[in-house]
Each structure stands twice: as C-alpha cells, then as structure tokens.
C-alpha positions as a Python dict, from the first residue, in 0.01 Angstrom:
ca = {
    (1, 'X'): (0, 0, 0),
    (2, 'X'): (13, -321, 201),
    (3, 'X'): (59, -659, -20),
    (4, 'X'): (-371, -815, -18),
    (5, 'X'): (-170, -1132, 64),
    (6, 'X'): (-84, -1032, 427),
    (7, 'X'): (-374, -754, 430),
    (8, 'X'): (-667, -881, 717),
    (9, 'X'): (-912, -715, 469),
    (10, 'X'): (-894, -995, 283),
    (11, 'X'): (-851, -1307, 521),
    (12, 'X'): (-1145, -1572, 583),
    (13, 'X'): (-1156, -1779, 880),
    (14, 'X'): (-894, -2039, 693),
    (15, 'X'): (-635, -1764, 834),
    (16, 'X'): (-601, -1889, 1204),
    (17, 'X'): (-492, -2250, 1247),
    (18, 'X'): (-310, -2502, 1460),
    (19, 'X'): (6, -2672, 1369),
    (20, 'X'): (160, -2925, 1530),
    (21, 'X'): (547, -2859, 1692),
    (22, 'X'): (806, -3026, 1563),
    (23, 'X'): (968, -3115, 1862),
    (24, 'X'): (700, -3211, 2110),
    (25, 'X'): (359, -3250, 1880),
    (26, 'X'): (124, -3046, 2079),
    (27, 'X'): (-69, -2759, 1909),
    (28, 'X'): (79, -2437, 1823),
    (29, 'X'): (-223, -2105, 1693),
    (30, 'X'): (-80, -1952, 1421),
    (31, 'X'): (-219, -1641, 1222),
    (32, 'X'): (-120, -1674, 856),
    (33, 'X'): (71, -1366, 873),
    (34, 'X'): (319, -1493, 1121),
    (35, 'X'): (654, -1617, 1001),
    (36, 'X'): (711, -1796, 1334),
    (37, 'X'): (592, -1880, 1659),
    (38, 'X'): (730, -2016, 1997),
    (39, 'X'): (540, -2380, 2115),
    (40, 'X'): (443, -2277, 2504),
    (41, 'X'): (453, -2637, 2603),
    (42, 'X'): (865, -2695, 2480),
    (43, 'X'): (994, -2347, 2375),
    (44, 'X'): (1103, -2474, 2083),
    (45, 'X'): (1066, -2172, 1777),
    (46, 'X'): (948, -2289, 1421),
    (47, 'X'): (893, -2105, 1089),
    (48, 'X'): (523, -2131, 970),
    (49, 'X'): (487, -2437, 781),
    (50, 'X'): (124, -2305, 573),
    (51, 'X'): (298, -1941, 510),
    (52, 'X'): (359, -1930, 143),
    (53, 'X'): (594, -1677, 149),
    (54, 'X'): (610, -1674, -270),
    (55, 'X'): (757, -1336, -335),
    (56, 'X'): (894, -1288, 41),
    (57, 'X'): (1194, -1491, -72),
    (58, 'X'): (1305, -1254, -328),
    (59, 'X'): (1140, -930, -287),
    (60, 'X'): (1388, -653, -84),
    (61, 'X'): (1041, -511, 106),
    (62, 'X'): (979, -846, 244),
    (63, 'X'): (1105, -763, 592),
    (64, 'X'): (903, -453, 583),
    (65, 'X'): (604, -629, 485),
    (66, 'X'): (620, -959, 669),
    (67, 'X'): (852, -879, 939),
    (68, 'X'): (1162, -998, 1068),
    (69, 'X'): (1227, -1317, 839),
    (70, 'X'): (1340, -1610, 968),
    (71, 'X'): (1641, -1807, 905),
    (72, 'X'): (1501, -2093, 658),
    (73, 'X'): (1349, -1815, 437),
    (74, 'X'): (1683, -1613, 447),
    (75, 'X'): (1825, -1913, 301),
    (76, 'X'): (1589, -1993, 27),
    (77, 'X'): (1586, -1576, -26),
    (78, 'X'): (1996, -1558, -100),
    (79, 'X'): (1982, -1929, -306),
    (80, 'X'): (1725, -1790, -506),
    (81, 'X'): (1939, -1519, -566),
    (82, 'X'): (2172, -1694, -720),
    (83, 'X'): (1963, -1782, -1026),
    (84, 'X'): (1840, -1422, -1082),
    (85, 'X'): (2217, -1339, -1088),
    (86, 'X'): (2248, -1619, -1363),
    (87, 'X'): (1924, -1431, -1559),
    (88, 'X'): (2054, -1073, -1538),
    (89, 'X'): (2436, -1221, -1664),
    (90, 'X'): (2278, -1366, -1995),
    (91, 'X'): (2068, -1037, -2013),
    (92, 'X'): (2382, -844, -1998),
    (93, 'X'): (2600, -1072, -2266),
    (94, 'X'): (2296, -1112, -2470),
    (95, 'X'): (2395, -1298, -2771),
    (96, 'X'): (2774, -1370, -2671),
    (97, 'X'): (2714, -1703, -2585),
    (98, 'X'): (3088, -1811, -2554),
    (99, 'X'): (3103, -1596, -2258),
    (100, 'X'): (2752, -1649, -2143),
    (101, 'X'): (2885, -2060, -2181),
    (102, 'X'): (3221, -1990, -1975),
    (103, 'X'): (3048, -1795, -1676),
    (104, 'X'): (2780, -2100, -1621),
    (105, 'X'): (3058, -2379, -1624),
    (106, 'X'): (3260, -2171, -1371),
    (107, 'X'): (2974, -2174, -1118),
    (108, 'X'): (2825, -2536, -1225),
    (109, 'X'): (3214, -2655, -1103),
    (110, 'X'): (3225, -2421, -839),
    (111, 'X'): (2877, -2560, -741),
    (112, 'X'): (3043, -2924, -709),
    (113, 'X'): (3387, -2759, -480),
    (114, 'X'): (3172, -2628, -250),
    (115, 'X'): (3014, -2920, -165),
    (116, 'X'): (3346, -3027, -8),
    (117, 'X'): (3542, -2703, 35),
    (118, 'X'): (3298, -2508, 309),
    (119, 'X'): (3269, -2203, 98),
    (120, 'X'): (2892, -2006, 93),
    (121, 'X'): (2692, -2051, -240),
    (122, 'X'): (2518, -1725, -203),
    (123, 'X'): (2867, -1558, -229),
    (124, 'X'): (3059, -1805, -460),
    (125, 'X'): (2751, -1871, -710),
    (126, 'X'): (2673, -1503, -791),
    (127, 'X'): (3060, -1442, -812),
    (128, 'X'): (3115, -1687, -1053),
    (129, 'X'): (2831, -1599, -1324),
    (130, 'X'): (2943, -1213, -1250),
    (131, 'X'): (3369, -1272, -1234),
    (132, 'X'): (3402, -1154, -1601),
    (133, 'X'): (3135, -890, -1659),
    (134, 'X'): (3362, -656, -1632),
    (135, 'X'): (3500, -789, -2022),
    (136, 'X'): (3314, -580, -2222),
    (137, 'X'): (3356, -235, -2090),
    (138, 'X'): (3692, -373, -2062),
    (139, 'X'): (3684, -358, -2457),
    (140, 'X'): (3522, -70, -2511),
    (141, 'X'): (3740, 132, -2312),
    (142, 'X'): (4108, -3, -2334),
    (143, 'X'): (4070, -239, -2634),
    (144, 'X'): (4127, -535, -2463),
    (145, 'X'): (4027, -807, -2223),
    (146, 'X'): (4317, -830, -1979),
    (147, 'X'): (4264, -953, -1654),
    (148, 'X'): (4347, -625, -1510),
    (149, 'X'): (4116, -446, -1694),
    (150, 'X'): (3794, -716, -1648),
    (151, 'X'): (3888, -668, -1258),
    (152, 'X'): (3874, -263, -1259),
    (153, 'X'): (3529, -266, -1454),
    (154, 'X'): (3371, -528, -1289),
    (155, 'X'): (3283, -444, -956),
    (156, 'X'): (3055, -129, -1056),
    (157, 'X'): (2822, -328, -1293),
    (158, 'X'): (2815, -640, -1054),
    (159, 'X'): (2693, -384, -789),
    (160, 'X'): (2434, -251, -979),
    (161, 'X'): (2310, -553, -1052),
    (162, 'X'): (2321, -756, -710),
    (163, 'X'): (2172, -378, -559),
    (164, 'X'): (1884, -416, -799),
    (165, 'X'): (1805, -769, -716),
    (166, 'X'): (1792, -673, -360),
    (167, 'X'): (2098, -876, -230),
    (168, 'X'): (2207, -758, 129),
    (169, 'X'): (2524, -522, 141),
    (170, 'X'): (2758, -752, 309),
    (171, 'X'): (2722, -1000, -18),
    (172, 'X'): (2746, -767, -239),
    (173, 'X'): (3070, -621, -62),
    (174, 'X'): (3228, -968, -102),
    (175, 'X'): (3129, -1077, -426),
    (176, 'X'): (3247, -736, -557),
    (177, 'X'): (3578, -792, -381),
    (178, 'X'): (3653, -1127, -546),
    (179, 'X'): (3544, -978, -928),
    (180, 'X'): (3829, -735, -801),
    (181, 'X'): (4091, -964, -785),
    (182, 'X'): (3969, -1301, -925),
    (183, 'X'): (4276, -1347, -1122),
    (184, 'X'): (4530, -1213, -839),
    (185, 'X'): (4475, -1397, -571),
    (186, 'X'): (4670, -1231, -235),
    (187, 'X'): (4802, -1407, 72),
    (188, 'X'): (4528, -1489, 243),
    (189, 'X'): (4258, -1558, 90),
    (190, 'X'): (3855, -1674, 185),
    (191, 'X'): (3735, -2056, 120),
    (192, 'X'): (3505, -1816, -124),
    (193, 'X'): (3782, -1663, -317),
    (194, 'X'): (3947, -2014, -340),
    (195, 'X'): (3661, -2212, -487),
    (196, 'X'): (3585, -1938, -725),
    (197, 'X'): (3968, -1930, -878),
    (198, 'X'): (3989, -2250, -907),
    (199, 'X'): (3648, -2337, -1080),
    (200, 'X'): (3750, -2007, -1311),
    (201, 'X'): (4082, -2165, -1364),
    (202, 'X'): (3967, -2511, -1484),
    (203, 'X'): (3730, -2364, -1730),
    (204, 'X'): (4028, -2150, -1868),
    (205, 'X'): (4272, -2425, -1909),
    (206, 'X'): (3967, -2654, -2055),
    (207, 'X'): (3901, -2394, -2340),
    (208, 'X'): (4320, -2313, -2372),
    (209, 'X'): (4290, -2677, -2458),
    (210, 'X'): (4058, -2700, -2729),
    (211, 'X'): (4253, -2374, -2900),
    (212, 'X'): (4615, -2494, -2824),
    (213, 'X'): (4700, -2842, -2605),
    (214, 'X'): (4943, -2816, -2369),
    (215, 'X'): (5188, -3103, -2243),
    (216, 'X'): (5019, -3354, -1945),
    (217, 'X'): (5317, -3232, -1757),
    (218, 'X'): (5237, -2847, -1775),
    (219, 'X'): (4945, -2903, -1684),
    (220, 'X'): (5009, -3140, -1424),
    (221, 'X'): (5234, -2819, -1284),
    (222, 'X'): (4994, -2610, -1274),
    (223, 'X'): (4749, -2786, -1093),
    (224, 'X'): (4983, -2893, -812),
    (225, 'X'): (5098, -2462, -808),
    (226, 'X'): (4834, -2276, -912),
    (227, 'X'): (4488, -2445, -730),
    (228, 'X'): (4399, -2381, -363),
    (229, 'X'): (4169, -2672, -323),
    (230, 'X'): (4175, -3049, -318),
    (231, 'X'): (3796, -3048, -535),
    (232, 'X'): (3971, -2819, -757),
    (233, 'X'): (4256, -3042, -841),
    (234, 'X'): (4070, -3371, -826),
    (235, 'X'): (3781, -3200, -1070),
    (236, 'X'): (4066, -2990, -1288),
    (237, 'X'): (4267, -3394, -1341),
    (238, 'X'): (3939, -3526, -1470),
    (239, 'X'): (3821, -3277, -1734),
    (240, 'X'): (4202, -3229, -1820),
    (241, 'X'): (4397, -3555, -1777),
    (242, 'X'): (4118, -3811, -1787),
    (243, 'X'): (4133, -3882, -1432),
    (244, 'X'): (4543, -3920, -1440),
}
C-alpha cells in the first residue's frame, strides 16, 4: 500500500510547480513527490521547499516511500527523535517521577554543553533521557541500583526502544555504548560520552546536595578531577557554588 499522500491517484494539477533556486533565482519544475531537484541554470541541489514531508521525518519507511531523503530532513528526522526518546522514557518510569525528573535535567544540561562542546544531539539527547533505564531491572534482579548493574541492563531496553522508534543502527550502537559505561568513563573517550558524564554528574552532585551538603572545597575537587568539559565545570560551579 503506497501512502495517498505521495500516490498520483490522488494529485490535482496543484502537484507540479516552479520554485525559485536559492542560489541563482531562476525557475526550478518540481513534482510534489520529489524531495530535491538540481537548478539546470547553476547546479546548485535544493530540498523541496512545498514538500510537507509530516510523517517522512519520523516514520522508518520513509526512504522506501519517498526515496532517498535528503540531508535537511535527516536532520529534523534524528532531532525529532530525540523527543520520542523523552516520551517512551516517561512511558517506561511511569509514575516514578524522581527518576523521570533526573533523566530530563541530565539532557536539558547536556542540551546547553553541547552548544559549546561539538558533541551530536541525536546521540547525546537520547543517551541522556535513556542513561539510567537500566535502574529498575537493576532492582528487580540484584536488589539494587549500582552503577554496575544500571550499565549491564541498560543497553537491551534502550535498544528496543531506539529500534522501535526507527533510529538508524549506527545511533543506536553509540548511545547503547555510552548507557554501558556512563559511569566508567575509559581513556579515550567521544565529545558524546563527555557531555553526557558530565551533565549526569552535575545532576548527581545537585540532588547529593539537597540529601547531604558537601564542603565548597570537595566539591570544588571534584569538578577540577572528575569533569571532561569546560561547559561542564562552568555550568556544575553555578548550580553548585553560586557561580564561585
């Protein structure tokens, strides 16, 4: 069954047009099924500016249906991504909301580090509202949350999920590998991995806090020894220190 949206059954004459390129201005013919199209007059290749490609940029059959999809809708595909992650991690804690809470302030600070650390927010964002759903098969089957434990039972249920949402394999490879290891960082590590610790870091220190203050100085330690990133440090002496 072909989607009616991109079926020629259905099209009226509305469904051939000119557009304007970008780069020189003269006329381009598009048919509304076209992603793209190359101007003949400059060369120049542009994505379909009248295509609404509504479910294209989350359905997993959109290349199939639409053909090869160009790289603007790629993007908007993987960054919408990211919120359907968020949706599927509430589903899955339900009504824990103190974990629910913790998993959205790691990505909303990991969402401000990557503005100046380089990392990829289709990796990083999805990794940081999936880095502890591994804690409650954790508890079910060992009795406790240790990180060790929340990094062995993660992986499989963040799969499942970023597989049903239609997320390519290479992203799902990485964001599985940082679950894996999200409190053991190794030797080298990806601008990814880094933003991701940190952001997880601050929000553990922040609630340690509210249970059981530590010194300024320990914590002033352990953000000069234990964060990667310069965003990380500046962001973790703000919520922590008041800006000391």
């Amino acid at each position: 069954m072909k989607c009616p949206g991109q079926d020629s059954r259905y099209w009226n004459p509305s469904a051939v047009y000119e557009v304007a390129c970008p780069e020189c201005g003269q006329q381009v013919e598009f048919f509304k099924d076209e992603t793209s199209r190359k101007c003949r007059h400059c060369g120049h290749r542009f994505v379909n500016p009248k295509m609404d490609f509504g479910c294209a940029a989350y359905c997993k059959f959109a290349d199939q249906c639409i053909g090869e999809l160009p790289p603007e809708l790629l993007a908007s595909r993987e960054n919408l991504l990211k919120d359907r992650v968020a949706v599927e991690m509430k589903r899955y804690f339900k009504q824990d909301f103190k974990r629910i809470g913790h998993a959205m302030k790691v990505a909303r600070y990991a969402e401000q580090m990557l503005m100046d650390e380089g990392g990829e927010p289709p990796i990083v964002l999805p990794a940081a509202y999936l880095h502890d759903i591994g804690i409650k098969e954790a508890e079910r089957k060992f009795q406790s949350t240790a990180a060790r434990y929340q990094e062995q039972e993660g992986p499989p249920i963040a799969r499942e999920i970023l597989t049903r949402l239609g997320a390519r394999e290479e992203l799902i490879g990485e964001v599985c590998d940082i679950i894996a290891h999200h409190h053991h960082p190794r030797d080298e590590e990806t601008n990814n991995f880094k933003v991701l610790h940190d952001a997880d870091l601050i929000v553990n220190l922040e609630e340690a806090q509210k249970e059981q203050p530590s010194d300024p100085e320990h914590l002033k330690k352990i953000i000069a020894t234990k964060m990667f990133t310069a965003s990380g440090r500046k962001i973790a002496e703000q919520v922590l220190l008041g800006g000391a």
